[in-house]
KENUNU-597238 format. One line per 5 residues: their letters; for each residue x, y, z of N, C-alpha, C. Coordinates in pm, whole numbers, plus 50000, padded with zeros to 5 digits. Layout:
<lofis>
a	X,Y,Z,X,Y,Z,X,Y,Z | ...
</lofis>
This chain:
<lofis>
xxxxx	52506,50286,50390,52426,50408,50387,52320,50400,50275 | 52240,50436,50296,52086,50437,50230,52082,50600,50157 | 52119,50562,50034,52079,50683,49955,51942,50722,49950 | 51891,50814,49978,51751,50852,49924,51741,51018,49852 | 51603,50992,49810,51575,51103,49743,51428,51131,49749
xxxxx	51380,51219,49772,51264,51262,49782,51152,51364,49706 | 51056,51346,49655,50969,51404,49533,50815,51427,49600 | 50777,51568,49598,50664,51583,49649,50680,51803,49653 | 50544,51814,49609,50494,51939,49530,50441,51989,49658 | 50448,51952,49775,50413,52059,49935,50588,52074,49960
xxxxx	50576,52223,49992,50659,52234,50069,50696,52185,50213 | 50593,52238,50267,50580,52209,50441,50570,52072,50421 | 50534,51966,50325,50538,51825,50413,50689,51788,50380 | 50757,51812,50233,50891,51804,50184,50988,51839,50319 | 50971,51962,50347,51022,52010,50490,51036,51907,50596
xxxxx	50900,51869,50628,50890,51795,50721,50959,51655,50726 | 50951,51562,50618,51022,51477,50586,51172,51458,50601 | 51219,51563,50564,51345,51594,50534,51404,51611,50675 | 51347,51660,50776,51373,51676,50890,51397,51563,50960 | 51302,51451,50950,51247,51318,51026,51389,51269,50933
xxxxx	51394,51243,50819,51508,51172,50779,51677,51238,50807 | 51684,51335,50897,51831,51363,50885,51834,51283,50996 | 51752,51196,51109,51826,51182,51193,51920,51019,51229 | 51811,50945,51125,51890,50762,51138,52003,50807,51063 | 52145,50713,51129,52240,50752,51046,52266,50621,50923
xxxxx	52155,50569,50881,52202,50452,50776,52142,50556,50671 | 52068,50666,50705,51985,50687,50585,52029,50827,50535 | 52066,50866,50354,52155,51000,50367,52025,51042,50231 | 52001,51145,50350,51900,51210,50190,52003,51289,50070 | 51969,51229,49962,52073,51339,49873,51973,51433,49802
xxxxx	51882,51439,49810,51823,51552,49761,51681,51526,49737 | 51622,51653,49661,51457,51659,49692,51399,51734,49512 | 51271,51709,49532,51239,51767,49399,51086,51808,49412 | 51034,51903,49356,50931,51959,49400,50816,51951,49260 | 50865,51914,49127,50793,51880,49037,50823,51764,48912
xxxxx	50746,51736,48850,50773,51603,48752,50901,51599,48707 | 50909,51705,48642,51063,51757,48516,51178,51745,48624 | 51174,51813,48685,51284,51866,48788,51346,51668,48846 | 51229,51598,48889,51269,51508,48963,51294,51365,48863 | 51238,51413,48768,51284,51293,48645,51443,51326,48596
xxxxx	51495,51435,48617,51640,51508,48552,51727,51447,48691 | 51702,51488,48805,51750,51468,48939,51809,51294,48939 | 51707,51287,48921,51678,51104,48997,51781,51035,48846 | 51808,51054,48701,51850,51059,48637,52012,51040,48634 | 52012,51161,48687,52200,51276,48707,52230,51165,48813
xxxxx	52187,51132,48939,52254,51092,49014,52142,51005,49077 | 52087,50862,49061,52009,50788,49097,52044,50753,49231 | 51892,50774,49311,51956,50716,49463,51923,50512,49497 | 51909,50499,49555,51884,50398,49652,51714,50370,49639 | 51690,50468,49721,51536,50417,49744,51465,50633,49682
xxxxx	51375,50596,49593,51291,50724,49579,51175,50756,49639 | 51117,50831,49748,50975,50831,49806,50926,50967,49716 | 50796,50910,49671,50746,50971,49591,50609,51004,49578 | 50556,51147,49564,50387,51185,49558,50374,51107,49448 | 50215,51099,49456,50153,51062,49388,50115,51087,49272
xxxxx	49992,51251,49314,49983,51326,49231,49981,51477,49267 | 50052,51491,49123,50096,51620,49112,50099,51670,48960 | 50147,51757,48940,50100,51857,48799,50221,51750,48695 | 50181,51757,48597,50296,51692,48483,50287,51524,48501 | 50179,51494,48540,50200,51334,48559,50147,51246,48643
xxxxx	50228,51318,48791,50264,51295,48906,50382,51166,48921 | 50346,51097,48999,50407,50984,49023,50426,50850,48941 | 50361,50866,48851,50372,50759,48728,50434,50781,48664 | 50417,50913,48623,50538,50989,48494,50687,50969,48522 | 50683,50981,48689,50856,50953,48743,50903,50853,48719
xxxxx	50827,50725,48782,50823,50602,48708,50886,50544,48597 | 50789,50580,48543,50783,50514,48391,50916,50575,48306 | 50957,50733,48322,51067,50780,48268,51204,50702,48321 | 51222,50706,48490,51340,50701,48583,51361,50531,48514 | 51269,50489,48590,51281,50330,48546,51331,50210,48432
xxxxx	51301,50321,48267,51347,50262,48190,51494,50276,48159 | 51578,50369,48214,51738,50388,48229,51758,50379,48333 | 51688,50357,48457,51771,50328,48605,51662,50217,48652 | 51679,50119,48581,51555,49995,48661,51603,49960,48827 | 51721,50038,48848,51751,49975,48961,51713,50046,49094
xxxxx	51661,50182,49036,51571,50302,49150,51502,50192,49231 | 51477,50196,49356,51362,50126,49469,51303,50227,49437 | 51167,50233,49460,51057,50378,49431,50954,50303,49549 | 50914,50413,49671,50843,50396,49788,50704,50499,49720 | 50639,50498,49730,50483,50599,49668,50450,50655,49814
xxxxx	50435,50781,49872,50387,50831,49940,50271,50926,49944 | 50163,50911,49946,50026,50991,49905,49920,50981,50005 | 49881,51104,50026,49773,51101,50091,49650,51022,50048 | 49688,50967,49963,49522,50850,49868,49591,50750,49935 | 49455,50677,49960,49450,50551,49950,49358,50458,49890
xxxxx	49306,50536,49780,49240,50486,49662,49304,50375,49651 | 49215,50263,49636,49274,50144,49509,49340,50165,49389 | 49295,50221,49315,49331,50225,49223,49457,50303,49170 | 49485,50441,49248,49626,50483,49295,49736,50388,49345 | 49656,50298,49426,49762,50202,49459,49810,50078,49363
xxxxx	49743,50050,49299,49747,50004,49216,49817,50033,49073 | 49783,50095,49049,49886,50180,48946,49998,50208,48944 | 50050,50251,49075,50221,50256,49123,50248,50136,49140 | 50187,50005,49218,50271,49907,49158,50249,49852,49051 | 50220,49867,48983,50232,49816,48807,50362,49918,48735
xxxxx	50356,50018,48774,50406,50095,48704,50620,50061,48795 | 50583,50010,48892,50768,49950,48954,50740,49999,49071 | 50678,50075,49157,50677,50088,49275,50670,49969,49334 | 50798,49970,49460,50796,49873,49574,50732,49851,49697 | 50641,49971,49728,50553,50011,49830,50484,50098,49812
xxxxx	50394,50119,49891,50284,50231,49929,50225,50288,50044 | 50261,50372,50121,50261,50414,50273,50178,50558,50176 | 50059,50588,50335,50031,50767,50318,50111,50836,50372 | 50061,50940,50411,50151,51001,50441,50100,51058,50577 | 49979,50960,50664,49980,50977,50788,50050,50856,50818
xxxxx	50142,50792,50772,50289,50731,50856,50334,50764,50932 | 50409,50708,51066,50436,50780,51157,50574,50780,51113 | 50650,50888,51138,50801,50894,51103,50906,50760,51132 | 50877,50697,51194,50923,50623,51241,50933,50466,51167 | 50789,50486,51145,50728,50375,51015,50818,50388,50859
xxxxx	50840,50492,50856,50822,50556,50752,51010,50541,50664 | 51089,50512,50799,51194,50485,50816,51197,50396,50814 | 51151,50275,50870,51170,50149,50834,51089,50107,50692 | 50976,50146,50639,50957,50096,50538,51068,50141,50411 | 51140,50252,50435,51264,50315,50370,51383,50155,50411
xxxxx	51408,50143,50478,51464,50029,50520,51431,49877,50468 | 51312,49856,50449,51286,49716,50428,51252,49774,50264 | 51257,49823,50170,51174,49840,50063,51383,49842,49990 | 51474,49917,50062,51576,49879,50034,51663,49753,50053 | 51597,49700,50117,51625,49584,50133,51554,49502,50021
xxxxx	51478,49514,49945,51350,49474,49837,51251,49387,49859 | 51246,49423,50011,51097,49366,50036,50958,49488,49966 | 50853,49432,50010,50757,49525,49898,50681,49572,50059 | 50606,49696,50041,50597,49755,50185,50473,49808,50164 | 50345,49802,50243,50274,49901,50224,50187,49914,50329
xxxxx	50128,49990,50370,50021,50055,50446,49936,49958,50524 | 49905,49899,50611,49821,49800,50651,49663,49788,50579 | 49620,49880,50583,49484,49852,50492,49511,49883,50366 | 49607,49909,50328,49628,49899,50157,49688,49773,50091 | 49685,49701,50157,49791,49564,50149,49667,49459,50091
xxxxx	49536,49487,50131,49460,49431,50107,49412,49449,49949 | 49423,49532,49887,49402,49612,49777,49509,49568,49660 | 49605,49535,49705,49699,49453,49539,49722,49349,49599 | 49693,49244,49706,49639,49089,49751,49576,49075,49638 | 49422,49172,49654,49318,49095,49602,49342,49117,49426
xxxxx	49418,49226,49384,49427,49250,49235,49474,49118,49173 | 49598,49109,49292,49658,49003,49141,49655,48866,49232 | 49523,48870,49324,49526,48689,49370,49415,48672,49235 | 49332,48770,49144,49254,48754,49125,49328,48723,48925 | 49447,48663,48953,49477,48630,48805,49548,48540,48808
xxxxx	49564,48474,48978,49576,48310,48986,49489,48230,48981 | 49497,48108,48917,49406,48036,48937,49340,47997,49090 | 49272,47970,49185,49250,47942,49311,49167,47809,49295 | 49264,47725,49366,49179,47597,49399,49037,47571,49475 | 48953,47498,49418,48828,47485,49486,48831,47454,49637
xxxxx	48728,47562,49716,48748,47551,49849,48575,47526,49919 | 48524,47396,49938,48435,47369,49947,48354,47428,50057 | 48458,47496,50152,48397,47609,50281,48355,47727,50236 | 48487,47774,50128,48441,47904,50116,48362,47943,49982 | 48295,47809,49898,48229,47846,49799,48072,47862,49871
xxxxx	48080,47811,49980,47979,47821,50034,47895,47943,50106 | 47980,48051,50084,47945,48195,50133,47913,48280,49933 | 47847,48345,50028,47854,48469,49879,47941,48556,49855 | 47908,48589,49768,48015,48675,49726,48058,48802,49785 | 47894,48843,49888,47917,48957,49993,47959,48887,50122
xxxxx	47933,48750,50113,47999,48719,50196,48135,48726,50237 | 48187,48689,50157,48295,48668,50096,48427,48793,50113 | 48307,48901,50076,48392,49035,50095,48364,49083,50210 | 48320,49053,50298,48286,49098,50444,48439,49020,50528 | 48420,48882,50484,48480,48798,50523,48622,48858,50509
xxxxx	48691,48889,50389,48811,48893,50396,48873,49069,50457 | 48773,49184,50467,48779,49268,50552,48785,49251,50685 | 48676,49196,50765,48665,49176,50855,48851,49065,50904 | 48871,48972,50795,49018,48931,50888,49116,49019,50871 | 49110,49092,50788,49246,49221,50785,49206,49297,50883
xxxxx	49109,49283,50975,49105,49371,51100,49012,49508,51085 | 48919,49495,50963,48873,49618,50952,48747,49623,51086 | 48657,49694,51122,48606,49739,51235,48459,49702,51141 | 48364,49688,51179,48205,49669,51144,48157,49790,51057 | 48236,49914,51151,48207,50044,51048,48294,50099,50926
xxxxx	48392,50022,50953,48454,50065,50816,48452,49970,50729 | 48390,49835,50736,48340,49768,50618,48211,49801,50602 | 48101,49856,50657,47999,49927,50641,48027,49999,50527 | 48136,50120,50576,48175,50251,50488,48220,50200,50355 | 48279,50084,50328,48364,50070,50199,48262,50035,50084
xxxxx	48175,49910,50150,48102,49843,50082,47973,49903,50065 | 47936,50020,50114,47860,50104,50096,47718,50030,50150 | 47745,49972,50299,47601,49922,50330,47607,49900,50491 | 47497,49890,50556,47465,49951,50663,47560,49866,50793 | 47572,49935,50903,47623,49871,50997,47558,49734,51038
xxxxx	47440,49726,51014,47334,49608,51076,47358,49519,50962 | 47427,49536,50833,47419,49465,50724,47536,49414,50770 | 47639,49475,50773,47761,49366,50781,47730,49259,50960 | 47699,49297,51055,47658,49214,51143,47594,49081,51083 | 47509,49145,50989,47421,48953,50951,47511,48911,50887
xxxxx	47564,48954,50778,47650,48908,50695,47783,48817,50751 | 47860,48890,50871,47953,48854,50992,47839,48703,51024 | 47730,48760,51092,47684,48617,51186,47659,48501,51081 | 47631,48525,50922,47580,48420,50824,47755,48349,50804 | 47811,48427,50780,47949,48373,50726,47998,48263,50889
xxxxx	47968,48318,51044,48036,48235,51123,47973,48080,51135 | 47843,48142,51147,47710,48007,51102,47787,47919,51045 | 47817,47971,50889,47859,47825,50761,48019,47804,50777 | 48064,47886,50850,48204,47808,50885,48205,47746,51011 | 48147,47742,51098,48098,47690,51215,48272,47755,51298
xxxxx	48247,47853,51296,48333,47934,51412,48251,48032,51491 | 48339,48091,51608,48232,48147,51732,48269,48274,51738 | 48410,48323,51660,48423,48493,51670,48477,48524,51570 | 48488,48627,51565,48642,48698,51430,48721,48685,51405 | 48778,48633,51567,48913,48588,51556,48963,48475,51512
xxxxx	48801,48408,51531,48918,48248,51470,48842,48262,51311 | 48762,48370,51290,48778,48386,51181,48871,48409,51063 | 48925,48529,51142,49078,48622,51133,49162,48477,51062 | 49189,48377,51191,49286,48271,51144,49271,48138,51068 | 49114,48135,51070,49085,48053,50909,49091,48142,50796
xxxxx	49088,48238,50768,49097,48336,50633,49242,48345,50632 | 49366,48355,50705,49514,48379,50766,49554,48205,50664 | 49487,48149,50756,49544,47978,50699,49521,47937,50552 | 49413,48023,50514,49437,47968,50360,49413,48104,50295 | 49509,48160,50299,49592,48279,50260,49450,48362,50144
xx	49369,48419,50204,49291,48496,50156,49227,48632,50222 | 49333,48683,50323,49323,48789,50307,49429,48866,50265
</lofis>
């Protein structure tokens, strides 16, 4: 049985949650907390299994839980559940011991298994957020010289590794803050110098040498 515990300052979504989780029987909610204090004392008294946890909220939010729970119960799993999907939110919870990061348009179902695999201590997160602590901490390994891909720019580069995580023309448009017709050239310059013919086998040269 999968202890959990749950932390988040809406009622109606706390509600809602709580509902979706009474029904797998591996998973036993033991309780809920609606602010910083309350869920740092909680999680404390009787530590669960796995903690899903807002982000932000008054007194901290989700770091403060963290950083308190963690240094007397290092053994909390902590799941981050937030409507952000800021980088840098995401980022922060895992530095701070979070094992994942799902929003909280998860489908219930998802949401249960990443409760599942994050207790298990795999690390879990959101499909387009996965891309976002890849690139943090590929970017404090050394990376061996890659004579294909020094050959793109650096917008190249970042087109490139969106475009294989599956993002759409318009939502690397939207991120990178530049026009739909911009990422098209950028797409057709990058297939040019790798001498590939679509996305897809783009997708699986960026897949093969692990850069997205």
């Amino acid at each position: 049985m999968i202890r959990v515990f749950l932390v988040d300052d809406h009622r109606l979504f706390l509600s809602g949650v709580r509902t979706e989780l009474s029904d797998p029987r591996d998973i036993e909610l033991i309780g809920s907390a609606g602010d910083v204090d309350d869920a740092i004392d909680a999680l404390r008294l009787d530590p669960p299994d796995v903690a899903l946890v807002d982000v932000h909220m008054p007194g901290g939010g989700g770091l403060a839980i963290l950083e308190n729970v963690l240094q007397t119960h290092p053994q909390v799993k902590f799941l981050a559940l937030s409507v952000s999907d800021a980088a840098e939110d995401v980022i922060a919870m895992i530095r701070a011991g979070a094992r994942g990061y799902v929003t909280k348009s998860i489908r219930p179902e998802a949401l249960v298994d990443a409760i599942r695999r994050v207790h298990a201590g795999d690390a879990v997160f959101s499909p387009m957020l996965a891309g976002f602590v890849l690139d943090t901490f590929a970017a404090t390994i050394p990376v061996p010289e890659d004579p294909e891909l020094d050959q793109l720019t650096t917008r190249e580069q970042e087109v490139l590794r969106l475009i294989a995580r599956g993002f759409s023309y318009k939502q690397v448009a939207h991120r990178l803050y530049i026009s739909h017709k911009t990422v098209e050239s950028h797409v057709s310059a990058v297939l040019r110098k790798l001498q590939l013919s679509n996305r897809y086998e783009l997708a699986n040269w960026a897949s093969r040498r692990r850069i997205v």
